[in-house]
VOPAGU-2260 file (C-alpha; in pm, 1 decimal, decimal comma):
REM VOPAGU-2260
SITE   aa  ch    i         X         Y         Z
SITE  UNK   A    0    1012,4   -1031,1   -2387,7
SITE  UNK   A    1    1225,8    -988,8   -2075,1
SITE  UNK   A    2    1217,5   -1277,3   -1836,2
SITE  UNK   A    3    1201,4   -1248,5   -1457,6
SITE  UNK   A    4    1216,0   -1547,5   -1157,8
SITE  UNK   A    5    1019,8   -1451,4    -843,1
SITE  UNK   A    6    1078,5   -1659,9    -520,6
SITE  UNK   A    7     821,1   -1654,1    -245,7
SITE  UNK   A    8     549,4   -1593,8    -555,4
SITE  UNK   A    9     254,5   -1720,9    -362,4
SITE  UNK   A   10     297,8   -1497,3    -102,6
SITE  UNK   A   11     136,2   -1199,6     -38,9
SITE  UNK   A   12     447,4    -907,4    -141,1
SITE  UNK   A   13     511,1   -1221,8    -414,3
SITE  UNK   A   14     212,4   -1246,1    -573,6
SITE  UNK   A   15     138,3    -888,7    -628,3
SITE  UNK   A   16     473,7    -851,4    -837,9
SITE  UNK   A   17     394,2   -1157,6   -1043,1
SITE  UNK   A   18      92,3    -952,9   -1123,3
SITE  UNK   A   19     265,2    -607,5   -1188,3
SITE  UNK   A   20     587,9    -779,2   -1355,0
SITE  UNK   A   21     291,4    -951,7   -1628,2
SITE  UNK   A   22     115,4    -620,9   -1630,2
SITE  UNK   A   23     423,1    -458,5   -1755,3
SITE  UNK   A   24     505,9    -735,2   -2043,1
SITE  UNK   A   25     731,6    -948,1   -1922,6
SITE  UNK   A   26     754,8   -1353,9   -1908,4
SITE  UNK   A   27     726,8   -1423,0   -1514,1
SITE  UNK   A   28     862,4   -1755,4   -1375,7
SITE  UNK   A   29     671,0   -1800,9   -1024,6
SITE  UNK   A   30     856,2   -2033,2    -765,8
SITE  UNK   A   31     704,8   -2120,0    -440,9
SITE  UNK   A   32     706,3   -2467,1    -216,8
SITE  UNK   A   33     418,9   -2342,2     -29,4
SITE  UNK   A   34     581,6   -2338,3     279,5
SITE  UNK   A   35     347,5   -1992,9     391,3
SITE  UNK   A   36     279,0   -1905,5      63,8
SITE  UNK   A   37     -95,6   -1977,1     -59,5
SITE  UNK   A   38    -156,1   -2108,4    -383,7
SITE  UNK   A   39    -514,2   -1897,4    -397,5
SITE  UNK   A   40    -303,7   -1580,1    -491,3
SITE  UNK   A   41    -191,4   -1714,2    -812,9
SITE  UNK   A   42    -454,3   -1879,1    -924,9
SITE  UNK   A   43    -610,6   -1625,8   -1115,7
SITE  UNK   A   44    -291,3   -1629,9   -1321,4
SITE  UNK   A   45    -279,5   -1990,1   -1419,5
SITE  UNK   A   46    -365,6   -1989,9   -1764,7
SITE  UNK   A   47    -168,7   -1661,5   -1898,5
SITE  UNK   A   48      42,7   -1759,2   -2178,0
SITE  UNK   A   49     369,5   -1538,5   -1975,5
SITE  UNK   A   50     335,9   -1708,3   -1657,1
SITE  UNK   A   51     509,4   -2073,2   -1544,1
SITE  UNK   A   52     485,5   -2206,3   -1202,4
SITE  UNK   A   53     768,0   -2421,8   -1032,5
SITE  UNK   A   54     702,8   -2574,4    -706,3
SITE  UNK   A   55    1079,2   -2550,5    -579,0
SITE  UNK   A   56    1229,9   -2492,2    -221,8
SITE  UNK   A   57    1520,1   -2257,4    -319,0
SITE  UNK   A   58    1743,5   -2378,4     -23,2
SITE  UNK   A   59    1802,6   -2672,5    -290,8
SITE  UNK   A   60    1983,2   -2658,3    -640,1
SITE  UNK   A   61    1789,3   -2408,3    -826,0
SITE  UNK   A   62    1787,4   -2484,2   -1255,5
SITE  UNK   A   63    1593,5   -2253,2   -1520,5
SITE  UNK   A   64    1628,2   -2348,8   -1819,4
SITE  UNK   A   65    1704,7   -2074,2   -2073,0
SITE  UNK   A   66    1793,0   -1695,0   -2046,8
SITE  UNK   A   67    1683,7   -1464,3   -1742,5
SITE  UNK   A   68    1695,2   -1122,4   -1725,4
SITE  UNK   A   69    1595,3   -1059,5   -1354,7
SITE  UNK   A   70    1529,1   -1256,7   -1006,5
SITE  UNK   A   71    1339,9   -1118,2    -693,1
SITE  UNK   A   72    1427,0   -1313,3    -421,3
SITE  UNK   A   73    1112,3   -1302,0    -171,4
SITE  UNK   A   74    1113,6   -1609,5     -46,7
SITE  UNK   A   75    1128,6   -1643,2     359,2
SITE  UNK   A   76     865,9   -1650,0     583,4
SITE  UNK   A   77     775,9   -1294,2     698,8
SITE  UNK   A   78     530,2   -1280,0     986,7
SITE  UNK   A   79     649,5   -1365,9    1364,4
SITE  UNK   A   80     430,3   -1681,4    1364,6
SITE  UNK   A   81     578,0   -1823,0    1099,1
SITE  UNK   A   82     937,1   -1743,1    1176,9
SITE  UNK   A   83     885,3   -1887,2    1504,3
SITE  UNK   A   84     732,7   -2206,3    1390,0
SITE  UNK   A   85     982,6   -2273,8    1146,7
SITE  UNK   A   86    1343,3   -2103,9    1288,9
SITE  UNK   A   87    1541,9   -2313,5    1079,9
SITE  UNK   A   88    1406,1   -2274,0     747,9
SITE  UNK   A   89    1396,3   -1884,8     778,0
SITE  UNK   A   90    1764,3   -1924,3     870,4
SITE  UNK   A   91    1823,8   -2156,4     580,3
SITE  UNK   A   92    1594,3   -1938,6     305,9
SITE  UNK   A   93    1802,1   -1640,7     399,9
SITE  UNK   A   94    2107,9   -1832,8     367,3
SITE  UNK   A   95    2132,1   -2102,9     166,9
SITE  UNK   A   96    1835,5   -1989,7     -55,7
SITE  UNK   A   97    2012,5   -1644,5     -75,1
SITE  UNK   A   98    2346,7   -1848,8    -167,6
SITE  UNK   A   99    2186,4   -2061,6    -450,4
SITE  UNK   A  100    1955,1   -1736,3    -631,8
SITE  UNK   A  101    2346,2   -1519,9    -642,1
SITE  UNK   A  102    2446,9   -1831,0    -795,4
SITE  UNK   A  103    2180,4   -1817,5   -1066,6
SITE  UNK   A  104    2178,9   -1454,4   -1132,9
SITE  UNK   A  105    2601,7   -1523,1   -1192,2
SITE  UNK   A  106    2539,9   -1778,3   -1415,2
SITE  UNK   A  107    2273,6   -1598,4   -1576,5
SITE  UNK   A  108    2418,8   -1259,1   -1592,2
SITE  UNK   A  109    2051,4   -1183,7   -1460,5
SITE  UNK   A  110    2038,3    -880,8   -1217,0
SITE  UNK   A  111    1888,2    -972,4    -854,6
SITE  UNK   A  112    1692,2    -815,5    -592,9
SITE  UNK   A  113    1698,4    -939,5    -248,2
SITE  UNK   A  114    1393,7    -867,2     -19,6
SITE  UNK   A  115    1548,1    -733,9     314,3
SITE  UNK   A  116    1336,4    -568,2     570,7
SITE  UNK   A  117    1337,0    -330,0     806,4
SITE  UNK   A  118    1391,9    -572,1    1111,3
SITE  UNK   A  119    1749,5    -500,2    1025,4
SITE  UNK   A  120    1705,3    -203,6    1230,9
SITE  UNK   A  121    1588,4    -430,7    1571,0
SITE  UNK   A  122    1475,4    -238,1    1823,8
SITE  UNK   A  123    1603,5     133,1    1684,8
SITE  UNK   A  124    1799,0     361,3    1861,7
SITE  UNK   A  125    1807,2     627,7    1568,6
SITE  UNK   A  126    1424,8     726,6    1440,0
SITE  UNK   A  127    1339,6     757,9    1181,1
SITE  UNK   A  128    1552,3     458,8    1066,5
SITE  UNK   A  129    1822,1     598,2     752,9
SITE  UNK   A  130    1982,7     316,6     580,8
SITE  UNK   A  131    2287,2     381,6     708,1
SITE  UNK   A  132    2236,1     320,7    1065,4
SITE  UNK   A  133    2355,1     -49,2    1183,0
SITE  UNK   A  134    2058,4    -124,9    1367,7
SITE  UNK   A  135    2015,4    -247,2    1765,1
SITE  UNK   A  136    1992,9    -627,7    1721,9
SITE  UNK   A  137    1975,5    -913,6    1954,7
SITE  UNK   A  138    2113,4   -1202,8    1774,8
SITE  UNK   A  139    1997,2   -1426,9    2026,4
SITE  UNK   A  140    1647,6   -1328,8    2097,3
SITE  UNK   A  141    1327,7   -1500,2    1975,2
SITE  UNK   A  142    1362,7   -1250,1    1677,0
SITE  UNK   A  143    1737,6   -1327,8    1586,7
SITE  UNK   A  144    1613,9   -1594,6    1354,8
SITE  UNK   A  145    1453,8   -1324,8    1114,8
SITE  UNK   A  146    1665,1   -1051,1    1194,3
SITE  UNK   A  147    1994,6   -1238,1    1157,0
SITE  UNK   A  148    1934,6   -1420,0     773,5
SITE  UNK   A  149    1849,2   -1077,3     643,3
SITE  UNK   A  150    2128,0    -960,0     778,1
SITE  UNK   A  151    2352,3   -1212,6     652,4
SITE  UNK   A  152    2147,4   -1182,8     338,0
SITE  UNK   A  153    2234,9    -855,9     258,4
SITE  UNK   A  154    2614,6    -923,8     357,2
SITE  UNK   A  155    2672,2   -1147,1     114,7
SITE  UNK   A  156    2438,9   -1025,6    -150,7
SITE  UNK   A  157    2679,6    -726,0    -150,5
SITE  UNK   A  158    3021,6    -981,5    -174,4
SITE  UNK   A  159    2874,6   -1089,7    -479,9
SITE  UNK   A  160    2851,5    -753,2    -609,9
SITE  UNK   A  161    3212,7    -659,4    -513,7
SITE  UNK   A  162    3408,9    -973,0    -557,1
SITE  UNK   A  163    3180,6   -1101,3    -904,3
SITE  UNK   A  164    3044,9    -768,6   -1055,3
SITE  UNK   A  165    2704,0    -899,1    -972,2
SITE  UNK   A  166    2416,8    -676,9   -1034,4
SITE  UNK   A  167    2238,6    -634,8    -729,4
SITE  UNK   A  168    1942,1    -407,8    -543,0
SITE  UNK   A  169    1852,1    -440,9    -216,5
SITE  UNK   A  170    1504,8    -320,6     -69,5
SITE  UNK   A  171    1451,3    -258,3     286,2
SITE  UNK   A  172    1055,5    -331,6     329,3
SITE  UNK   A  173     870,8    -163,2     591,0
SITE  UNK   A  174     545,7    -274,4     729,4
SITE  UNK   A  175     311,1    -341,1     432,3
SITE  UNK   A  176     -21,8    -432,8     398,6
SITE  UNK   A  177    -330,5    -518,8     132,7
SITE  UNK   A  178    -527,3    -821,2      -1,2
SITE  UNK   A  179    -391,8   -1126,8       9,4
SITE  UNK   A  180    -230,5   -1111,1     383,8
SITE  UNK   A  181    -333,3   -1385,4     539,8
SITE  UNK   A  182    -498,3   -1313,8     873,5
SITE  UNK   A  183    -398,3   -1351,9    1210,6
SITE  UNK   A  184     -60,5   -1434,9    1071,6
SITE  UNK   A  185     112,3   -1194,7    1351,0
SITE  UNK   A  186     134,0    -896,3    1197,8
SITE  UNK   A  187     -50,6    -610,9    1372,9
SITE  UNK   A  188    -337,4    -528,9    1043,3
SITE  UNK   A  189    -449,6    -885,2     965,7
SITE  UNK   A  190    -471,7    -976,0    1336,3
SITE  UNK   A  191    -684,9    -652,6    1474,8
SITE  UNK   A  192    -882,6    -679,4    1162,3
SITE  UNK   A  193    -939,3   -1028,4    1219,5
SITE  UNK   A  194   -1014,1   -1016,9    1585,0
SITE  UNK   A  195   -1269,8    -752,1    1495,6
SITE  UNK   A  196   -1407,3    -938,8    1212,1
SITE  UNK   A  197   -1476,8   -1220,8    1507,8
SITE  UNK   A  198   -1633,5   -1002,3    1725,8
SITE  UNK   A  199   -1328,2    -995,3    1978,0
SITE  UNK   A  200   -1146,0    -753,8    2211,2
SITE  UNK   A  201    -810,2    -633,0    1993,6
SITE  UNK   A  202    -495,6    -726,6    2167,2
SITE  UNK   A  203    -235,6    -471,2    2238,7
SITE  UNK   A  204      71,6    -551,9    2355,2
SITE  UNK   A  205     267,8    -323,6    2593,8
SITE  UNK   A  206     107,0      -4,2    2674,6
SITE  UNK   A  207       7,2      92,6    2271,5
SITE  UNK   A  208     281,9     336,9    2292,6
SITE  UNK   A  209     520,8     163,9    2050,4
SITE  UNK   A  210     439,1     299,7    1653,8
SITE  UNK   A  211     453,1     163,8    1329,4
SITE  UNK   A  212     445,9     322,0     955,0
SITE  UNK   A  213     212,4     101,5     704,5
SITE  UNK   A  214     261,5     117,8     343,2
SITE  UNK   A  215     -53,3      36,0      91,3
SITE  UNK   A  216      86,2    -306,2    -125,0
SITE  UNK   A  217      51,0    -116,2    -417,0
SITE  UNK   A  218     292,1     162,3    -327,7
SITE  UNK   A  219     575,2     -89,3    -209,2
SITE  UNK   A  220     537,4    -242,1    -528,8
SITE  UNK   A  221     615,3      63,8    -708,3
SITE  UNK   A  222     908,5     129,6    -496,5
SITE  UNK   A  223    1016,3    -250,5    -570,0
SITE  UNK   A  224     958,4    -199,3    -928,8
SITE  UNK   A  225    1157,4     131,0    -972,9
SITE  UNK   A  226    1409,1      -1,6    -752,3
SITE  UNK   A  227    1505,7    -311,2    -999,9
SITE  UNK   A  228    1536,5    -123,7   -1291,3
SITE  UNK   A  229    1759,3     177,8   -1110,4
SITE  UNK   A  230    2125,3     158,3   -1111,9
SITE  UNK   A  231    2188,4     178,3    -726,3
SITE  UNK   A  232    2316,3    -115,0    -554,6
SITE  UNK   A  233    2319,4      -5,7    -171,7
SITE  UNK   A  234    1989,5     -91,0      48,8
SITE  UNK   A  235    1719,0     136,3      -4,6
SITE  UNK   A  236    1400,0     195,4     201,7
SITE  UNK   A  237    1078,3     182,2     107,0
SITE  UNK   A  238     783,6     253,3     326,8
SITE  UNK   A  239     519,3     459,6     411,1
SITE  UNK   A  240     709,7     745,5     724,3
SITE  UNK   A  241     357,3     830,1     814,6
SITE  UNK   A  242     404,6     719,2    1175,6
SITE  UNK   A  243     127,8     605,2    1434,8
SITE  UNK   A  244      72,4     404,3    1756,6
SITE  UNK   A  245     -21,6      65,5    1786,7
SITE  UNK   A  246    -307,6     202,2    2063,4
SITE  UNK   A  247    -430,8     476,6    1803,1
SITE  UNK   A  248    -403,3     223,9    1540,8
SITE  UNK   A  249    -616,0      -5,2    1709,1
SITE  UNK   A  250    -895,0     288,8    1735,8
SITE  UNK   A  251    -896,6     374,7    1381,4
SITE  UNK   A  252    -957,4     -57,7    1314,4
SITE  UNK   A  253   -1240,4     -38,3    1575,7
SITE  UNK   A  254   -1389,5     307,1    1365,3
SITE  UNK   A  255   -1322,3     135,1    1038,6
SITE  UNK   A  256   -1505,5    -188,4    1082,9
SITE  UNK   A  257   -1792,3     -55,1    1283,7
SITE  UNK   A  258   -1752,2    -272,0    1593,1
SITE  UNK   A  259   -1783,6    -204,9    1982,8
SITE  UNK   A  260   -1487,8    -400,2    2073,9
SITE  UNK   A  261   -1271,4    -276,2    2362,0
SITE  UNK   A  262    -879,7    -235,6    2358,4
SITE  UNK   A  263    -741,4    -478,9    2613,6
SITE  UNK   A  264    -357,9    -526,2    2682,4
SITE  UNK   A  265     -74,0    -766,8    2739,5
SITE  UNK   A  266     275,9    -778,6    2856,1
SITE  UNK   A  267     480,2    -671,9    2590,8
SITE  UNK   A  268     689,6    -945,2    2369,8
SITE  UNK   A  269    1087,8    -988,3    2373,8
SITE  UNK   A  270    1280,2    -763,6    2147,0
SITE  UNK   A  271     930,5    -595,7    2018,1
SITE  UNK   A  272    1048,5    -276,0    1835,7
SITE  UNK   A  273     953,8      51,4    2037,0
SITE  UNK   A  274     991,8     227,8    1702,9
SITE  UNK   A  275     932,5     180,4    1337,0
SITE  UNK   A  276     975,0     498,8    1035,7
SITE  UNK   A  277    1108,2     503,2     736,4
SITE  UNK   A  278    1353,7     782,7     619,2
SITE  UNK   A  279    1256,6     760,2     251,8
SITE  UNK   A  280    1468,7    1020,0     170,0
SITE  UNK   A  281    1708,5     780,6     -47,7
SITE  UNK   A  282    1398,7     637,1    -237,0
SITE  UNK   A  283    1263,8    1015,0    -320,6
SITE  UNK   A  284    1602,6    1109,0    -484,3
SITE  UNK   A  285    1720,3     798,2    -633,0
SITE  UNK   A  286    1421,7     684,5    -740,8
SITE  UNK   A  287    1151,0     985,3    -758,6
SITE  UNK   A  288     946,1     696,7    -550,9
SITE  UNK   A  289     688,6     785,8    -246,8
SITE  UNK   A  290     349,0     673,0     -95,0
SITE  UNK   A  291      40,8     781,5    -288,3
SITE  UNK   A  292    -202,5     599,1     -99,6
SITE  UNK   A  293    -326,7     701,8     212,5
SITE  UNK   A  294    -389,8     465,0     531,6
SITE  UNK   A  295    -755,6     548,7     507,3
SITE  UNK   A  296    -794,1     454,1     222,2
SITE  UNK   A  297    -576,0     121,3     185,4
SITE  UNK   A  298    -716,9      27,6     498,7
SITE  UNK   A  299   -1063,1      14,2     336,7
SITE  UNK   A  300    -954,8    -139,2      56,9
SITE  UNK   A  301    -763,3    -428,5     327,4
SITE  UNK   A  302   -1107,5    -488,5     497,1
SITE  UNK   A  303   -1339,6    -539,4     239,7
SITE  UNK   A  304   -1095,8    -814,2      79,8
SITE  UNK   A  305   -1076,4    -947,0     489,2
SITE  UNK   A  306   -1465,0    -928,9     491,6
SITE  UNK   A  307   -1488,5   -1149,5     217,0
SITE  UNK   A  308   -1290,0   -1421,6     333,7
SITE  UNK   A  309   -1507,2   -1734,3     400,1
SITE  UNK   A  310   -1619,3   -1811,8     742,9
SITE  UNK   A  311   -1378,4   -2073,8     758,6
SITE  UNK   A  312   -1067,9   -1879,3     701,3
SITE  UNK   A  313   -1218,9   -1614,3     935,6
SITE  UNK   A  314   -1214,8   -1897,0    1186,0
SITE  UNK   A  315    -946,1   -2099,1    1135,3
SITE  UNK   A  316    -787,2   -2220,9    1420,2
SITE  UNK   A  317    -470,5   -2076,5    1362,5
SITE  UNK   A  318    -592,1   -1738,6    1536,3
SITE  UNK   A  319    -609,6   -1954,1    1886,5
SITE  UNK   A  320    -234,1   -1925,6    1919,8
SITE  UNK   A  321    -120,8   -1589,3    1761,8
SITE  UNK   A  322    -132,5   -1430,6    2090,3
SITE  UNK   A  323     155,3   -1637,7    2162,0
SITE  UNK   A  324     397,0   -1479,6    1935,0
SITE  UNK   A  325     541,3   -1162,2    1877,5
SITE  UNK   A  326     280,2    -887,2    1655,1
SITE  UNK   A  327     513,2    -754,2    1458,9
């Protein structure tokens, strides 16, 4: 039985490859410190016979005991409000935590993926976004934090690769979405369906104008999956290129859930991307990978499992502030 280590395992891209990785046979090691990860979304997993838990922070000395065949480095927070609330340890996850998990998979001879995203790109100036573009970056600006450690994430994830022989995949994760998000957490599908799910007006920042391409959890998971167990080394993309506005995309919420809500807007957010695509080009040769699942249909899927939340998750007061911070 292969073994793999997943960082950032109670998190909602982390949890749903704990589940796939056990669906497919092999011994998962879960590591978390709970940081924004929830401890709800592995609890259904507790008692499996291939699964181990290990509350660790991985900016500190990381030590499995034993062989280990694969790591997925996931851990970091990934929504705006969480980034923003904790700069320094998104800084020091992408960093030091990146650092310490190369270490491992050296001293393992373990092959690693790192979790990079598509806020590599910044604020585009080539759509749709092809992996070898640069990107348009402030490393300054309220999203430099983010941006920045995956940058430097994928920099040296590639050193080790060159200067150690390391064997390494990097994923480039476009928007994503599914059960388990955690709502109003900043990004642009928990916090319209949350704000409709409250009976509220949806919040659009800017004019609506700016797009976004959503991939079904499922799908990216597929793309991880194939991705590990390739033999290509370079960043690959995986999203869903369907393309649509953040002002269309807050109709189709308002259709979906019933509700009468109006549309009302707000200045738009430093550094906000205008434009977000994938070019999945890469991921259709290398890896005979695309999106099966259509918006309509994840989207349903997204808000029954948001419509079953309790009324005090619905209404926690985390959702007071969100408007604060950047949707991403």
């Amino acid at each position: 039985m292969k073994k793999v280590l997943i960082t950032g395992a109670a998190g909602f891209l982390g949890s749903h490859l704990c589940d796939r990785f056990i669906k497919e046979g092999y011994y998962v090691i879960a590591m978390d410190n709970f940081i924004t990860g929830d401890k709800k979304n592995l609890i259904h997993l507790k008692e499996n016979p291939n699964f181990n838990f290990i509350e660790h922070d991985v900016t500190e000395f990381i030590k499995i005991d034993g062989n280990l065949d694969y790591i997925l480095h996931f851990a970091s927070p990934a929504s705006p409000i969480d980034y923003l609330k904790i700069p320094i340890q998104t800084l020091k996850v992408g960093s030091l935590g990146t650092h310490n998990l190369l270490g491992l998979a050296k001293a393992k001879n373990a092959r690693i993926l790192i979790a990079s995203t598509s806020e590599v790109y910044g604020d585009p100036l080539v759509h749709p976004q092809t992996e070898d573009y640069y990107g348009n970056v402030s490393t300054i600006g309220p999203r430099g934090v983010y941006d920045e450690a995956k940058r430097f994430q994928e920099s040296i994830t590639m050193a080790y690769h060159r200067f150690h022989g390391l064997e390494t995949r990097i994923v480039r994760i476009f928007n994503t979405y599914g059960p388990r998000m955690r709502l109003n957490d900043g990004r642009v599908i928990p916090a319209f369906m949350g704000q409709a799910l409250r009976g509220e007006d949806l919040t659009v920042f800017g004019d609506g104008s700016q797009t976004r391409s959503f991939c079904y959890v499922d799908d990216q998971v597929e793309g991880i999956f194939k991705l590990l167990l390739s033999d290509y080394s370079n960043p690959v993309n995986i999203g869903n290129p369907h393309e649509i506005t953040i002002k269309e995309f807050a109709e189709e919420i308002i259709k979906l859930t019933g509700t009468n809500q109006k549309v009302i807007y707000k200045d738009l957010p430093v550094d906000d991307p205008m434009q977000r695509q994938p070019d999945i080009s890469l991921a259709k040769k290398i890896l005979n990978w695309e999106p099966k699942v259509g918006r309509a249909e994840g989207m349903k899927i997204t808000f029954e499992y948001f419509k079953s939340l309790s009324q005090e998750e619905l209404y926690r007061s985390e959702h007071k502030d969100f408007e604060k911070h950047i949707i991403r």
